[in-house]
N, CA, C and O atoms as CSV, one atom per row, in Angstrom:
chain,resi,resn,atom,element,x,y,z
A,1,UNK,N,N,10.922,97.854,45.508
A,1,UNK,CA,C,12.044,97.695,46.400
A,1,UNK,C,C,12.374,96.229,46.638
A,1,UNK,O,O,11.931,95.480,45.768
A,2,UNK,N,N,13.111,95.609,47.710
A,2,UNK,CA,C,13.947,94.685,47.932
A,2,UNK,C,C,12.575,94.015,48.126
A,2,UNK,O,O,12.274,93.050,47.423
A,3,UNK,N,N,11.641,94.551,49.161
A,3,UNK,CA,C,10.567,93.461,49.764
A,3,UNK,C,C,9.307,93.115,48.803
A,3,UNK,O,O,8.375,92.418,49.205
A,4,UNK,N,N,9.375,93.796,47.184
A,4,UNK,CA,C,8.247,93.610,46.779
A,4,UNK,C,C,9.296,92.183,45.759
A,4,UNK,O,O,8.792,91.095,45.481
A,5,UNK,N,N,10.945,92.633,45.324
A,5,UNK,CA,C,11.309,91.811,44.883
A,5,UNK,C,C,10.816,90.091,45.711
A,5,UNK,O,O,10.275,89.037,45.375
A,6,UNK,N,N,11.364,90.653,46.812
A,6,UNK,CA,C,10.914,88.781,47.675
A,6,UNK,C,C,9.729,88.552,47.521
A,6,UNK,O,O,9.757,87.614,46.723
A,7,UNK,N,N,8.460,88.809,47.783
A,7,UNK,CA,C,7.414,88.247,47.785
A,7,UNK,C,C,6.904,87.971,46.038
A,7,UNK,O,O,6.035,87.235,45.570
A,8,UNK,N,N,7.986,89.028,45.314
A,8,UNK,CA,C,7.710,88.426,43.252
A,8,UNK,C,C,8.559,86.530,43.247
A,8,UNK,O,O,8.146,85.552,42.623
A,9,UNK,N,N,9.622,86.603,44.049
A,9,UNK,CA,C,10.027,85.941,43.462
A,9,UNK,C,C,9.530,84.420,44.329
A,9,UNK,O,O,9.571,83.330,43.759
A,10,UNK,N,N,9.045,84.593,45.853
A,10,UNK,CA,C,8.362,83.821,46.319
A,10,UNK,C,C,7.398,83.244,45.683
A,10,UNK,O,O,7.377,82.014,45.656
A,11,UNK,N,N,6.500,83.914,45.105
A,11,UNK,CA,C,4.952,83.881,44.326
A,11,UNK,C,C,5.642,82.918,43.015
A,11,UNK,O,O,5.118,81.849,42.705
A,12,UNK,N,N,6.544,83.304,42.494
A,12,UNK,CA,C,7.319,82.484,41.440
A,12,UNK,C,C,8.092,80.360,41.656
A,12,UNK,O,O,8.304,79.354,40.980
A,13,UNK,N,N,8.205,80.940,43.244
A,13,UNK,CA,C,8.523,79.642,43.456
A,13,UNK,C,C,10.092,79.563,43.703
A,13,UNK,O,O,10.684,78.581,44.151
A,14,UNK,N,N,10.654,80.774,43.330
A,14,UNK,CA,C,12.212,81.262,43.346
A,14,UNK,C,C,12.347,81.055,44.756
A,14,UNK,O,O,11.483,81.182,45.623
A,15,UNK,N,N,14.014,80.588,44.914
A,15,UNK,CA,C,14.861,80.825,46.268
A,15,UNK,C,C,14.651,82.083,47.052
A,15,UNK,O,O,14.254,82.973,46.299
A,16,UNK,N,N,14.779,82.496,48.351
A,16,UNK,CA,C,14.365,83.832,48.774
A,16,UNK,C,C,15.739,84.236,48.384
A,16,UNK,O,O,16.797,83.718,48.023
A,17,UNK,N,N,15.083,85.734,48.693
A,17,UNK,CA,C,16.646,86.389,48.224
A,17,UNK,C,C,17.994,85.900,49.806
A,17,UNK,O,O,19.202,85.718,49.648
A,18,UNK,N,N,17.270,85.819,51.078
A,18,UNK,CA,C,18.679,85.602,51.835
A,18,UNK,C,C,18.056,84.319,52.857
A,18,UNK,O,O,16.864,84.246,53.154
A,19,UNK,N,N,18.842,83.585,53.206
A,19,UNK,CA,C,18.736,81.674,53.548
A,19,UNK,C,C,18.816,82.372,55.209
A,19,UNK,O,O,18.813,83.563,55.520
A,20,UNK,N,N,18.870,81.425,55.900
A,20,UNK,CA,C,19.810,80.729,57.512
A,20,UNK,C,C,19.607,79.636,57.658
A,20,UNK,O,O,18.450,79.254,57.841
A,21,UNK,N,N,20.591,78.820,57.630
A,21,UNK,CA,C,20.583,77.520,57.945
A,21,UNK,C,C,20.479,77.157,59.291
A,21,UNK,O,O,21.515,77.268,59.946
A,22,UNK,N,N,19.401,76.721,59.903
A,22,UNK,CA,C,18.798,75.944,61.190
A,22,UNK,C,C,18.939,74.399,60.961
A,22,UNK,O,O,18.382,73.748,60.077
A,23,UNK,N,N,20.091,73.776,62.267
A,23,UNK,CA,C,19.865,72.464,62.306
A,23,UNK,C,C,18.767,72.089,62.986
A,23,UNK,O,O,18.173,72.660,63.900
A,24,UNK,N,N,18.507,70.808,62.305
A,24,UNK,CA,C,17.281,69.818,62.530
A,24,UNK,C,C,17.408,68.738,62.947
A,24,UNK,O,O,16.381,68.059,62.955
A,25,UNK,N,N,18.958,67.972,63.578
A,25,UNK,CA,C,18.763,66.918,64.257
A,25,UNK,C,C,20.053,66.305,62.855
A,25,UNK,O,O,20.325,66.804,61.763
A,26,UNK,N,N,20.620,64.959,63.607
A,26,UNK,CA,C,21.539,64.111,63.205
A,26,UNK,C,C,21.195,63.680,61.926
A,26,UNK,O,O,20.034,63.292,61.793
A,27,UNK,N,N,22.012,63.652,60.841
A,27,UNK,CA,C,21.210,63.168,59.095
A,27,UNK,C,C,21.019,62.112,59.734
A,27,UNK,O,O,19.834,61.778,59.716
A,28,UNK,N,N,21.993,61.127,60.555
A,28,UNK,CA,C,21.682,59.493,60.221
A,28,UNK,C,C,20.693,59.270,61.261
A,28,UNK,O,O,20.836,58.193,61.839
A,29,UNK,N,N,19.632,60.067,61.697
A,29,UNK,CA,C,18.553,59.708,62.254
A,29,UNK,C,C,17.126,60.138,61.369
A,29,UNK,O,O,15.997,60.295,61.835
A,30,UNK,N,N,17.533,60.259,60.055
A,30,UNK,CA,C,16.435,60.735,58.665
A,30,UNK,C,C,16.966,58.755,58.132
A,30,UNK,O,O,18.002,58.192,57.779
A,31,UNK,N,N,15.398,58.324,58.398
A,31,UNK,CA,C,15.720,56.885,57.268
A,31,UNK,C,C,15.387,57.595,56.270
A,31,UNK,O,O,14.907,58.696,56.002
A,32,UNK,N,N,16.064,55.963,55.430
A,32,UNK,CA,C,15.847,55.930,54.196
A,32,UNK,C,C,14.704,56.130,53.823
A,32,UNK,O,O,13.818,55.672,54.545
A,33,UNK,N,N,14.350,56.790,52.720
A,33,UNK,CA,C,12.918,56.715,52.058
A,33,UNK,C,C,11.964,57.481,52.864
A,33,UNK,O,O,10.986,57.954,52.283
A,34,UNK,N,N,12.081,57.633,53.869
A,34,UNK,CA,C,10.994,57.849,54.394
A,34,UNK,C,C,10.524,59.578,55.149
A,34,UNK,O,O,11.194,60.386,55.792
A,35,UNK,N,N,9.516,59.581,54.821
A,35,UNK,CA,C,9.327,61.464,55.363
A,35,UNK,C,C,9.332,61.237,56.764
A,35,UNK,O,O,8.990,60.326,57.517
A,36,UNK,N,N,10.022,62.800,56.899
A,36,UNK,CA,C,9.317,62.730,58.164
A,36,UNK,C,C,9.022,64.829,58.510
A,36,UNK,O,O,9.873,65.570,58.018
A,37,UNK,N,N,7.841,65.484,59.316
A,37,UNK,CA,C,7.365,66.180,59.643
A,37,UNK,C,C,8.385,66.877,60.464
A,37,UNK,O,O,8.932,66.333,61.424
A,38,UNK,N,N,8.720,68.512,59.938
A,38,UNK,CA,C,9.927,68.916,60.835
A,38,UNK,C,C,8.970,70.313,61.384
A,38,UNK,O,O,8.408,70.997,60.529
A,39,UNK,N,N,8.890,70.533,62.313
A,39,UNK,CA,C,7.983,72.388,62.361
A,39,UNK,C,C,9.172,72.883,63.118
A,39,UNK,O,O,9.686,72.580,64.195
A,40,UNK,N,N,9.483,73.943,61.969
A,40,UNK,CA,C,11.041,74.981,61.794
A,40,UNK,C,C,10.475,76.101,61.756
A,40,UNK,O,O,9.656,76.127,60.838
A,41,UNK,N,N,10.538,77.235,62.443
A,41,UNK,CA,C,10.021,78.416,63.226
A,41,UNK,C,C,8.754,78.710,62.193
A,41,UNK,O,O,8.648,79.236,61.085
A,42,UNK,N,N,7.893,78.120,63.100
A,42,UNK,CA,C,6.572,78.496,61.888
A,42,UNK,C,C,6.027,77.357,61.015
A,42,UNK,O,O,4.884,76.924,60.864
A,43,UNK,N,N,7.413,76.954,60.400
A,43,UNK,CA,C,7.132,76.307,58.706
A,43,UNK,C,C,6.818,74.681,59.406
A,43,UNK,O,O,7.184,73.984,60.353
A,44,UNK,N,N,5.982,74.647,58.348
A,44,UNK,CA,C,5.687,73.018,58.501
A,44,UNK,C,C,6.657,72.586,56.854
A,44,UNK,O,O,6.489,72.914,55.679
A,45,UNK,N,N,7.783,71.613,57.653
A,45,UNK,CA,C,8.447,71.241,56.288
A,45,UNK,C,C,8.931,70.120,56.371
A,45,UNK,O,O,9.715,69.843,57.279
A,46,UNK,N,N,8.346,68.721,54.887
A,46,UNK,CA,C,9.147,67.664,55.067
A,46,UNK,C,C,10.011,67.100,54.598
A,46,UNK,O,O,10.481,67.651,53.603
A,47,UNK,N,N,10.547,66.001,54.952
A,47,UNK,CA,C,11.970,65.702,54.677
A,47,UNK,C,C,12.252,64.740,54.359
A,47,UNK,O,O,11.745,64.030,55.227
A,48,UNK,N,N,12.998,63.770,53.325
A,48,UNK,CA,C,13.465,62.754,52.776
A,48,UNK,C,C,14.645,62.686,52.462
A,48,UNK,O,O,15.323,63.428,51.751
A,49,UNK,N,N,14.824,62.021,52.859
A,49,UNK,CA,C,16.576,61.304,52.991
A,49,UNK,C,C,16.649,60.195,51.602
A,49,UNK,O,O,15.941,59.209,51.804
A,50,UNK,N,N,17.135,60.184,50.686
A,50,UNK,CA,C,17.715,59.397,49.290
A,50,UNK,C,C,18.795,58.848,49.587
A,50,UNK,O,O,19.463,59.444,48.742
A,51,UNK,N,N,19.688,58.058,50.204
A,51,UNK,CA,C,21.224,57.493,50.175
A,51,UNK,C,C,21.394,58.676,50.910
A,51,UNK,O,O,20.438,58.905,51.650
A,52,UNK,N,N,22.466,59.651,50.955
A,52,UNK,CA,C,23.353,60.259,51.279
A,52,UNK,C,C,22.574,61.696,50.788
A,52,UNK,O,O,23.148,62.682,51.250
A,53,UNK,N,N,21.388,62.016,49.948
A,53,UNK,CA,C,21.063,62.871,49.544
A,53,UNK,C,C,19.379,63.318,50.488
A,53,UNK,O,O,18.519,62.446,50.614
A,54,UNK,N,N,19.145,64.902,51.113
A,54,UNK,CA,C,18.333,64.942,51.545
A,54,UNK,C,C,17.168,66.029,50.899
A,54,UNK,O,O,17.497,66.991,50.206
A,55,UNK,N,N,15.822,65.719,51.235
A,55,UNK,CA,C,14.956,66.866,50.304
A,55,UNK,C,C,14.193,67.651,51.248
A,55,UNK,O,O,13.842,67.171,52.326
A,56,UNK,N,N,13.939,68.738,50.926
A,56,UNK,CA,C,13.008,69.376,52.022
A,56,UNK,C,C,11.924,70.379,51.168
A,56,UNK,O,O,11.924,71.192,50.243
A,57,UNK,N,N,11.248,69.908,51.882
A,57,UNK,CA,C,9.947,71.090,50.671
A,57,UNK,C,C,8.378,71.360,52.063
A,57,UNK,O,O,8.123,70.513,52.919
A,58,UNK,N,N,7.773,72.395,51.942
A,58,UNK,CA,C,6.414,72.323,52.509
A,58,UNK,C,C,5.384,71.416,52.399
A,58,UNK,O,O,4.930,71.007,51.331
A,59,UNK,N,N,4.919,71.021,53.777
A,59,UNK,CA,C,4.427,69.834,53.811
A,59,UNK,C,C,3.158,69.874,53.129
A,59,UNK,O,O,2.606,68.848,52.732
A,60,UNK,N,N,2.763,70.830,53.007
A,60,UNK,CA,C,0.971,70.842,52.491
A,60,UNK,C,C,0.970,70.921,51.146
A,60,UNK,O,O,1.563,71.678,50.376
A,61,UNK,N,N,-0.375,69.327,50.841
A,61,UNK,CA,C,-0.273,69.194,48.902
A,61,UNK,C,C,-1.112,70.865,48.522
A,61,UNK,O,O,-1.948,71.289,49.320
A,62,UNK,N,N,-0.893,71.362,47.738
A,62,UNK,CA,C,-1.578,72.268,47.603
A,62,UNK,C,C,-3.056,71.660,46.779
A,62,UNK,O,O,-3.597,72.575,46.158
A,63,UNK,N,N,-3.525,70.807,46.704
A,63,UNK,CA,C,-4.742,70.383,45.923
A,63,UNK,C,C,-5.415,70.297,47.490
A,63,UNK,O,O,-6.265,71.101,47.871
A,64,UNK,N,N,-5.128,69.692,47.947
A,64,UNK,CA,C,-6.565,69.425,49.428
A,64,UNK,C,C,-5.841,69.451,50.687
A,64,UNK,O,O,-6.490,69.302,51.723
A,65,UNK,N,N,-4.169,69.675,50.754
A,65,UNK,CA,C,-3.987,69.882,51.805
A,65,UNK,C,C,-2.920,68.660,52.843
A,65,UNK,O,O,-2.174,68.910,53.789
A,66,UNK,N,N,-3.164,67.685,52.357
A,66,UNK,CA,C,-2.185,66.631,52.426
A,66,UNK,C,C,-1.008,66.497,53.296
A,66,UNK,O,O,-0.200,67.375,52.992
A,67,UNK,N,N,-0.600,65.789,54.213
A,67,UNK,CA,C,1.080,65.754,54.483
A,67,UNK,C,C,1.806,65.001,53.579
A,67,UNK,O,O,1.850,63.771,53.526
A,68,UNK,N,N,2.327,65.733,52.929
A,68,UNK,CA,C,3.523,65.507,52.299
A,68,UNK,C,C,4.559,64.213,52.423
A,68,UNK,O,O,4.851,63.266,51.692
A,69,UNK,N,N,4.958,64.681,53.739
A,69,UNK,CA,C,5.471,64.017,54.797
A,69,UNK,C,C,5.337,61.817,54.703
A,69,UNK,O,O,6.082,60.838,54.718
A,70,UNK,N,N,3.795,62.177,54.608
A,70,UNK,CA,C,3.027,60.837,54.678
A,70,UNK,C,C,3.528,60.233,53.114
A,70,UNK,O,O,3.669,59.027,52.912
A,71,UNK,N,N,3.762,61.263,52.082
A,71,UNK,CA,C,3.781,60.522,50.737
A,71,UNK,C,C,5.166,59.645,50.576
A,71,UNK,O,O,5.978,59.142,51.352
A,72,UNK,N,N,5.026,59.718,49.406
A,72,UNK,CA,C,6.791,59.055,48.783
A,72,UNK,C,C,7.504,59.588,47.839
A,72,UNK,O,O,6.897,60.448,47.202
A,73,UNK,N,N,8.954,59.317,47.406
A,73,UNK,CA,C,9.771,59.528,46.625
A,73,UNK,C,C,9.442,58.599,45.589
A,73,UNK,O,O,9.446,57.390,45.821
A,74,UNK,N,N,9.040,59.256,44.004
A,74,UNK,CA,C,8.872,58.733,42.926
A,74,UNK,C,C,9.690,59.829,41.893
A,74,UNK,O,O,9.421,60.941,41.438
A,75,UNK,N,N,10.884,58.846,41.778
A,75,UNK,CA,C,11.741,59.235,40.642
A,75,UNK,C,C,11.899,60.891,41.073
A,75,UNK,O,O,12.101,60.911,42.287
A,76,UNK,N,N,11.883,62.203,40.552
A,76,UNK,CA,C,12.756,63.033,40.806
A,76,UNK,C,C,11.210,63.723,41.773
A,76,UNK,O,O,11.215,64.870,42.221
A,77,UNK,N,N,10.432,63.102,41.881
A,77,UNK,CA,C,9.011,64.014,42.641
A,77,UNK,C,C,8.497,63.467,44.131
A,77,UNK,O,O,8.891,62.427,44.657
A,78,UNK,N,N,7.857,64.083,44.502
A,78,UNK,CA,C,7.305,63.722,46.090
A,78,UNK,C,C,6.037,63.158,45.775
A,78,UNK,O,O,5.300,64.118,45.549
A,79,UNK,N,N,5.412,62.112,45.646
A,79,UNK,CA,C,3.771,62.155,45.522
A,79,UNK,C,C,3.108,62.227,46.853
A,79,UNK,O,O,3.678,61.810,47.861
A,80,UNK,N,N,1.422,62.964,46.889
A,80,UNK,CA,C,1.074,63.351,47.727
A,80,UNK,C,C,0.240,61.680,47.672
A,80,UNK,O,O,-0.040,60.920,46.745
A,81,UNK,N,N,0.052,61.627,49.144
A,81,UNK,CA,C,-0.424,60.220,49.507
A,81,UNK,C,C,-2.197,60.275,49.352
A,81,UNK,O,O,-2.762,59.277,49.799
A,82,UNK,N,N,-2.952,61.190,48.851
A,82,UNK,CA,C,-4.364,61.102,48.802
A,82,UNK,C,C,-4.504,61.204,47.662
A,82,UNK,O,O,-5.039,60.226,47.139
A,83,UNK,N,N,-4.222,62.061,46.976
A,83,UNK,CA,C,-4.361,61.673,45.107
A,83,UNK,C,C,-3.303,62.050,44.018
A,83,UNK,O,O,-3.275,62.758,43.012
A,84,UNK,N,N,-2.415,61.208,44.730
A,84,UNK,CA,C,-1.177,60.793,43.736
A,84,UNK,C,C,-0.919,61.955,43.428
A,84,UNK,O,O,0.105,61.748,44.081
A,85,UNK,N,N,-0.790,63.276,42.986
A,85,UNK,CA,C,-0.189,64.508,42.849
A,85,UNK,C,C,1.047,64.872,42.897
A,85,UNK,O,O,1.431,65.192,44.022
A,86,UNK,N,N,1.713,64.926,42.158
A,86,UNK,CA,C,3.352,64.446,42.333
A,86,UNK,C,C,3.931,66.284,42.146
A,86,UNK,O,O,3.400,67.224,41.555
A,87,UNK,N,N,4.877,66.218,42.730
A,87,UNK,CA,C,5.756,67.795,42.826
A,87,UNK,C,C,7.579,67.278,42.631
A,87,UNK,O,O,8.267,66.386,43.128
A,88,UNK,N,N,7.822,68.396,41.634
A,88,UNK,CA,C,9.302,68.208,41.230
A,88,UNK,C,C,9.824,68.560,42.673
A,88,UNK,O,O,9.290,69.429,43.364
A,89,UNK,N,N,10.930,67.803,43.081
A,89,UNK,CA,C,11.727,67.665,43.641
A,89,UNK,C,C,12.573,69.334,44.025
A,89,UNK,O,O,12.700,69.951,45.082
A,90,UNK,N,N,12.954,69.579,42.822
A,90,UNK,CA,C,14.111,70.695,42.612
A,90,UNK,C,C,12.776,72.215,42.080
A,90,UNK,O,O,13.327,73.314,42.140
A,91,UNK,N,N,12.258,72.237,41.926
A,91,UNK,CA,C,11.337,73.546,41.491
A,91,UNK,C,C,10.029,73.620,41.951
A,91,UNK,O,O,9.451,74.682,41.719
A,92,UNK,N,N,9.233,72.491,42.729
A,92,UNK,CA,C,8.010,72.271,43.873
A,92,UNK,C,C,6.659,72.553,42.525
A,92,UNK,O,O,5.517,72.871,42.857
A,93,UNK,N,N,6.921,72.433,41.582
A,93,UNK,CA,C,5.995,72.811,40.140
A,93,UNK,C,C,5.177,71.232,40.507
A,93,UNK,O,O,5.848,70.245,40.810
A,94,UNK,N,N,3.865,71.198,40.432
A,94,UNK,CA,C,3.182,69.813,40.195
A,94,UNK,C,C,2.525,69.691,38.971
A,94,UNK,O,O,2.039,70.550,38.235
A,95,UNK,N,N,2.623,67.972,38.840
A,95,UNK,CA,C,2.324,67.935,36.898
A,95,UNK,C,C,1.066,67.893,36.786
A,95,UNK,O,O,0.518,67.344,35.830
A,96,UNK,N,N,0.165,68.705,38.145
A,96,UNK,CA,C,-1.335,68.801,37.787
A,96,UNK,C,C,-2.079,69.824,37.127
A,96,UNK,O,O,-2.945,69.885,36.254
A,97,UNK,N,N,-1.275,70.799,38.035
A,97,UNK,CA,C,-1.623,71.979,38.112
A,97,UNK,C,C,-0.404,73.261,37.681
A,97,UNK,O,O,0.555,73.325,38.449
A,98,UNK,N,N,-0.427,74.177,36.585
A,98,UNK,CA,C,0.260,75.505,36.621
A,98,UNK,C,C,0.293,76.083,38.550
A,98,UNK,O,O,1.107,75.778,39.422
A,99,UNK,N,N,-0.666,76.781,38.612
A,99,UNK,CA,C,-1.091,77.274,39.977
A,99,UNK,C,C,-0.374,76.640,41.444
A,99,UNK,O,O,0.015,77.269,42.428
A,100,UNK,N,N,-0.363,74.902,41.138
A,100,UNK,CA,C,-0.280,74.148,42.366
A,100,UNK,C,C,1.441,74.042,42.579
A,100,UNK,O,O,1.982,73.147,41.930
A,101,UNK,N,N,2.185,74.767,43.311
A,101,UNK,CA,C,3.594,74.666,44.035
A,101,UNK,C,C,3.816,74.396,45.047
A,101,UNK,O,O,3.052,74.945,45.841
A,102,UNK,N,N,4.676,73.653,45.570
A,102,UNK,CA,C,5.676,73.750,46.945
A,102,UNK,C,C,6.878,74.518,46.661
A,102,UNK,O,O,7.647,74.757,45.730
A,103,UNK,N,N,6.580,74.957,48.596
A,103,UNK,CA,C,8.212,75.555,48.526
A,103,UNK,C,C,9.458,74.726,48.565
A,103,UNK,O,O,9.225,73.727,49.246
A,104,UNK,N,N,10.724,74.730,48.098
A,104,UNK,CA,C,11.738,73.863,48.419
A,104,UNK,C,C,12.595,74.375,48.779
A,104,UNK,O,O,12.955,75.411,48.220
A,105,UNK,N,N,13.252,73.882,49.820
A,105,UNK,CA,C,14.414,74.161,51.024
A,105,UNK,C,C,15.509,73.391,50.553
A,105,UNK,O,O,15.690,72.286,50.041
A,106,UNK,N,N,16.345,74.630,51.004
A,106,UNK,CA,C,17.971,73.956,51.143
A,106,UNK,C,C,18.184,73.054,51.720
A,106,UNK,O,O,17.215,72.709,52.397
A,107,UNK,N,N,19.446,72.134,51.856
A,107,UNK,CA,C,19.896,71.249,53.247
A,107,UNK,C,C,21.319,71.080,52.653
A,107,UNK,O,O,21.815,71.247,51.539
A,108,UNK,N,N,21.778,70.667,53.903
A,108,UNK,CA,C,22.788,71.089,53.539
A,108,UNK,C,C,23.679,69.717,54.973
A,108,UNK,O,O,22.767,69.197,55.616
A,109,UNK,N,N,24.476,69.423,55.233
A,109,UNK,CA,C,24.931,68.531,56.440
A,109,UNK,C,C,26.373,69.006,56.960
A,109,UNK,O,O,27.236,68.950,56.084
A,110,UNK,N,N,26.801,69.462,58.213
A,110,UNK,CA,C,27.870,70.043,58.361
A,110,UNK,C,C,28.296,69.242,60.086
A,110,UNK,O,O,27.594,69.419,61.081
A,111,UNK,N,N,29.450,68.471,60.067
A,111,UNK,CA,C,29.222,68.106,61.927
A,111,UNK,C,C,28.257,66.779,61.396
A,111,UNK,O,O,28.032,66.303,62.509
A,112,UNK,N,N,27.844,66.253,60.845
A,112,UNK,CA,C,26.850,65.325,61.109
A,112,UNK,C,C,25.253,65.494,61.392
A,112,UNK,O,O,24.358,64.685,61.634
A,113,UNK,N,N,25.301,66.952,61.247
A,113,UNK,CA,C,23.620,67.244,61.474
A,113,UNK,C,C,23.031,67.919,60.208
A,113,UNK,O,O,23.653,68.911,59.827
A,114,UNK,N,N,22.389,67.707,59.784
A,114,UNK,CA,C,21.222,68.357,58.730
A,114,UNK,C,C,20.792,69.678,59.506
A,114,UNK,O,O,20.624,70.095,60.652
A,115,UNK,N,N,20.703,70.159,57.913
A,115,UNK,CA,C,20.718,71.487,58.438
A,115,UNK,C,C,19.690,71.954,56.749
A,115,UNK,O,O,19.707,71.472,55.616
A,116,UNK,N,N,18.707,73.394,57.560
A,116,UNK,CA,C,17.694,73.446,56.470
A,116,UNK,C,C,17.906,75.135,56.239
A,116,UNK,O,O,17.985,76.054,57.055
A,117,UNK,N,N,17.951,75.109,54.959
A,117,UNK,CA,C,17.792,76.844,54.431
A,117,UNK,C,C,16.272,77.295,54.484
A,117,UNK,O,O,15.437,76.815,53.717
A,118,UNK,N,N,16.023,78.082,55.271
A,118,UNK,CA,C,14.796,78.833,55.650
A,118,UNK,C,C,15.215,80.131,55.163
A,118,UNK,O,O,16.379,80.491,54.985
A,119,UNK,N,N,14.017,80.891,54.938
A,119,UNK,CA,C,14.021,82.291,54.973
A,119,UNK,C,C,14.099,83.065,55.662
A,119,UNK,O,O,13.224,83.082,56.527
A,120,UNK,N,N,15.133,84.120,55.701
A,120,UNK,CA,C,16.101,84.700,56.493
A,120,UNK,C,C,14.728,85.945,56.800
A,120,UNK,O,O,14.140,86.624,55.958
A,121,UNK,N,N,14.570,85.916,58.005
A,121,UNK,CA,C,13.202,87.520,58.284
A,121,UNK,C,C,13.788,88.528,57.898
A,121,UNK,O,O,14.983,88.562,58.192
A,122,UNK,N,N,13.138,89.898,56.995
A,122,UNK,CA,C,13.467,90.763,56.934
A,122,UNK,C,C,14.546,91.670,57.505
A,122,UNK,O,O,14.034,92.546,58.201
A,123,UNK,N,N,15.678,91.737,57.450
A,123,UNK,CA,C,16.739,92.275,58.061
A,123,UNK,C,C,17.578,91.540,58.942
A,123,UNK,O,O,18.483,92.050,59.603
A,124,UNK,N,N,17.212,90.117,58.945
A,124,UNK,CA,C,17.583,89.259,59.903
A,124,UNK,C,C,18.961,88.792,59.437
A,124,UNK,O,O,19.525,89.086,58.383
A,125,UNK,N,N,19.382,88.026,60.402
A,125,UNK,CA,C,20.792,87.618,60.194
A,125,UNK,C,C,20.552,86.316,59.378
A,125,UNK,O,O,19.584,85.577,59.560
A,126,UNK,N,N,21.744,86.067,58.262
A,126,UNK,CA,C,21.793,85.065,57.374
A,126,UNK,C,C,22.293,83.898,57.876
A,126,UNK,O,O,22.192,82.802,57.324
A,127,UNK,N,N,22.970,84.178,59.184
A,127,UNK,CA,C,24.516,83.475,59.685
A,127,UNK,C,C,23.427,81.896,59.625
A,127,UNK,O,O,22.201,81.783,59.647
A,128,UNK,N,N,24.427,80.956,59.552
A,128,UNK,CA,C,24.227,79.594,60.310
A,128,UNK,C,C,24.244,79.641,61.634
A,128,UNK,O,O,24.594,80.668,62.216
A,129,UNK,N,N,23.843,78.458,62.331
A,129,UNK,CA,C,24.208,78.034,63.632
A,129,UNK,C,C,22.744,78.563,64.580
A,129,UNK,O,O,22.712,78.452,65.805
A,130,UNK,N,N,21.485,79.191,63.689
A,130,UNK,CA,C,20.622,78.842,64.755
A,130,UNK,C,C,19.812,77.698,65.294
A,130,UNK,O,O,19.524,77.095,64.260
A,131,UNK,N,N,19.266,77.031,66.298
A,131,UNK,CA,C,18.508,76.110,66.187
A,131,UNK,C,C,16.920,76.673,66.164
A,131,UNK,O,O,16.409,77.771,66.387
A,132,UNK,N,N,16.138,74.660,65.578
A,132,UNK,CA,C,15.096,74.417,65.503
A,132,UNK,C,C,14.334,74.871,66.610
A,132,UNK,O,O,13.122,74.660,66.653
């Protein structure tokens, strides 16, 4: 059924099947370069701001556990700040490990605020406009 599809395509690393976008605060208060730690109902997820472009993925390296958050932007990947462990940007795949993924989140900016695609709860509403 629908719910064994989500948790196949979760396990895969795939988009969920349905989003809601929750704002997270003003983009132009995300510096440059730099992470920062957002906890969005539940999720621990961090965030980097590129120019005008923003990233969001789960904060924990999957090798030992890491904030994310703490690392940096290297070329299209996040490296984890304890042993360099780098994760694609756009698919959360790391060039260490098959096994080792992050999740990656939407964003999206509407009004001037950043705004993050989370996974919509089972039967839940897709709409925009809830908050953090």
């Amino acid at each position: 059924g629908a719910a064994g599809a989500r948790r196949r395509a979760r396990r895969r690393g795939a988009r969920p099947l349905s989003v809601r976008f929750v704002a997270v605060g003003p983009a132009d208060s995300f510096r440059e370069g730099r992470g920062r730690l957002l906890r969005v109902e539940g999720l621990e997820i961090a965030v980097f701001r590129r120019g005008e472009r923003f990233y969001a993925f789960g904060d924990r390296c999957a090798h030992m556990g890491a904030s994310l958050a703490e690392g940096r932007l290297v070329g299209s990947c996040v490296e984890c700040p304890w042993h360099l462990w780098r994760y694609d940007l756009a698919s959360g795949q790391s060039d260490r490990k098959a096994w080792a993924r992050i999740p990656i989140y939407e964003t999206k900016i509407e009004g001037g605020q950043l705004y993050l695609g989370i996974p919509a709860p089972a039967g839940g509403d897709p709409s925009p406009g809830s908050r953090a």
